[in-house]
N, C-alpha and C positions, 0 to 999 in steps of 0.2 A: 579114616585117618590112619597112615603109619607112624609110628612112633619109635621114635632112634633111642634107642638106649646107648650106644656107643662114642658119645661126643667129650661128655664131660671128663675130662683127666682123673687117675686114678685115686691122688690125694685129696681132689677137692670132693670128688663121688662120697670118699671115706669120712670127710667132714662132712657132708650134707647126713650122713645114713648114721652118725655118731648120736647115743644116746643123748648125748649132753649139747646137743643144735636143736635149738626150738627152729619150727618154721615161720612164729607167730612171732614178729621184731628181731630174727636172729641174722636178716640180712640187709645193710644198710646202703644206698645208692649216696657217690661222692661227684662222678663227673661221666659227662655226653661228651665225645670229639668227634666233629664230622669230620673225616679226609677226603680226597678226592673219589676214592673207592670202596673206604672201611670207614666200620662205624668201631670206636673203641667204647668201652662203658665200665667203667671202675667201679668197683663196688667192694665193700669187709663181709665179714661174716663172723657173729661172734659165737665163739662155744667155749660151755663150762656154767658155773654160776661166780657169784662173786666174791668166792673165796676163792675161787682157783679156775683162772679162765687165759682163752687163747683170742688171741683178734689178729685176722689173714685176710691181707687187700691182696685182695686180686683184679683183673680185668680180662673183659669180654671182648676179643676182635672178631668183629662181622666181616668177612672178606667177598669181596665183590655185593656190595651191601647193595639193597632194591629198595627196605620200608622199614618203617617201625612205628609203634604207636607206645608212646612214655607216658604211663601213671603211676604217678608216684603215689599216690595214695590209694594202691593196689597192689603194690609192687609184688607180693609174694617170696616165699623165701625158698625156692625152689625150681631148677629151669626144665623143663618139657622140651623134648624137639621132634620135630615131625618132618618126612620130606611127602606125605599126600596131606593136603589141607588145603582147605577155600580159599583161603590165605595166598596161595600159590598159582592160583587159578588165575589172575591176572595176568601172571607173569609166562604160565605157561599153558595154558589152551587155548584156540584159539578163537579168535573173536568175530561176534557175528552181529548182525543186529532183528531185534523183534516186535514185528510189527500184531498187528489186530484189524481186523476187514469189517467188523459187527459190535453193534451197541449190545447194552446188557442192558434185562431189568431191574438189577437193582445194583447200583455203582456201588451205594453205600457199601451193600456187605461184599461186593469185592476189594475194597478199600483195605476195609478190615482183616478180610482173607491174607492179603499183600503183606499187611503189618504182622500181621501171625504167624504166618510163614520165614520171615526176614528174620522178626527176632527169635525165633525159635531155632532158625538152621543156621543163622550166623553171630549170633550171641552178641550183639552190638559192635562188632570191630569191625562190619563196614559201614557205614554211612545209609541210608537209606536210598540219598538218591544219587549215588556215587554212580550208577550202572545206568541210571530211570531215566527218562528224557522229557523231566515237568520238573516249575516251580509249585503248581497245585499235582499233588499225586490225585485228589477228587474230581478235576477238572481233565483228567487226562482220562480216569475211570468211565467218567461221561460221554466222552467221544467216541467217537462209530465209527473210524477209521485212521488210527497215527502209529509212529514210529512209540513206542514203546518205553526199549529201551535198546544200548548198545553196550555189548561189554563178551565176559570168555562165556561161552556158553553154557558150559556147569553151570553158571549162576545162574543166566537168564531162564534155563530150564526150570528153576523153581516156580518164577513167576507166570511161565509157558502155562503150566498146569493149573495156576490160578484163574488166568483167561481163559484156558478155554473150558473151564467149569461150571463161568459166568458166560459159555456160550458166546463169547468174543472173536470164534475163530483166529486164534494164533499163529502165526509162521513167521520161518527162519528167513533171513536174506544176507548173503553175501557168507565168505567162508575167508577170514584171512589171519595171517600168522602173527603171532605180534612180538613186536620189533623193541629197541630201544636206540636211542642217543648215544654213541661212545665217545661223543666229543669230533666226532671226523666224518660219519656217517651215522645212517642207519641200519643196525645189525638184529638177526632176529634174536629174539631173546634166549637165553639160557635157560634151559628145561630143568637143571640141576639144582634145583634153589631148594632151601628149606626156612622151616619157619624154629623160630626160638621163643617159648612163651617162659613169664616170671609174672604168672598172677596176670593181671591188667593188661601188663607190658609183653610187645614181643617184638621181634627181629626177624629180618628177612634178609637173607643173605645166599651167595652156595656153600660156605662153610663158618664154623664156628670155630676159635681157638682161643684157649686160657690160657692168661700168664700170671704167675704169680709175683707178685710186685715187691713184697717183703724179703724176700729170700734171692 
């Protein structure tokens, strides 16, 4: 993962890095706006204690906005931003799909292999079977010959190595770009995206900008 230090503006860097900002409740979330292409997200931040304190709304524009995932009971009180992350991987590698030709002896502990792997390399922020191609992941483990899964191939690479561990014989099929909606057509995607995490929460966008809502 690369990690952008360059995003957040100068004053709000200085509040975040201020002895007197806790990160533990010192950032509070007010309001979500979807637009057609930006995601805004309002949010304060308090510093000081309670004899002598500052409170600064600010907002977060996601421009050319792709994803996000909101918890608010995660939220964090500090933003991260990365322009390599798995997170991205949908948006920008491109997508294949992975099949299996051989049964295994024992589904069960590939099963397990699957789950361990997933939440280990992706810390629950994708889905499990967002990429997989089963309602049963154990009923799919058991089969001697299916489609997998389909998705950017970073990912699927994880599970590649799973099968063919359990002696599944593994392989790739088809190679293509992946595209999106602009409302007119289908255009390939923007390679330039980055991800925005706050704890829990993060944002997918190609660029991030702050405005300061008080002032």
């Amino acid at each position: 993962m690369t990690e952008l230090n360059d995003i957040l503006p100068i004053d709000l860097k200085t509040s975040f890095d201020s002895l007197d900002y806790e990160e533990e409740g010192g950032l509070t979330a007010h309001s979500i706006k979807y637009l057609d292409n930006e995601l805004h997200f309002d949010f304060s931040i308090f510093i000081g204690n309670v004899e002598q304190n500052e409170t600064q709304n600010w907002q977060l524009q996601v421009l050319n906005y792709r994803d996000s995932k909101i918890d608010i009971n995660n939220l964090g009180g500090y933003f991260n931003f990365y322009s390599d992350h798995y997170l991205l991987w949908e948006f920008i590698d491109n997508e294949t799909q992975l099949y299996f030709k051989k049964g295994t002896d024992n589904p069960e502990k590939l099963l397990a292999d699957i789950y361990s792997i997933h939440n280990s390399v992706f810390d629950n922020h994708i889905p499990l079977e967002k990429f997989i191609n089963a309602n049963s992941l154990l009923t799919l483990c058991k089969s001697d010959y299916e489609l997998f899964g389909r998705g950017p191939k970073r990912i699927l690479n994880f599970y590649f190595d799973s099968l063919k561990n359990a002696g599944k014989e593994p392989y790739f099929y088809g190679d293509y770009i992946p595209k999106r909606w602009n409302g007119e057509k289908w255009v390939p995607e923007d390679k330039n995206l980055k991800v925005a995490f706050l704890g829990g929460t993060y944002f997918v966008g190609q660029d991030f900008k702050f405005k300061r809502l008080d002032k």
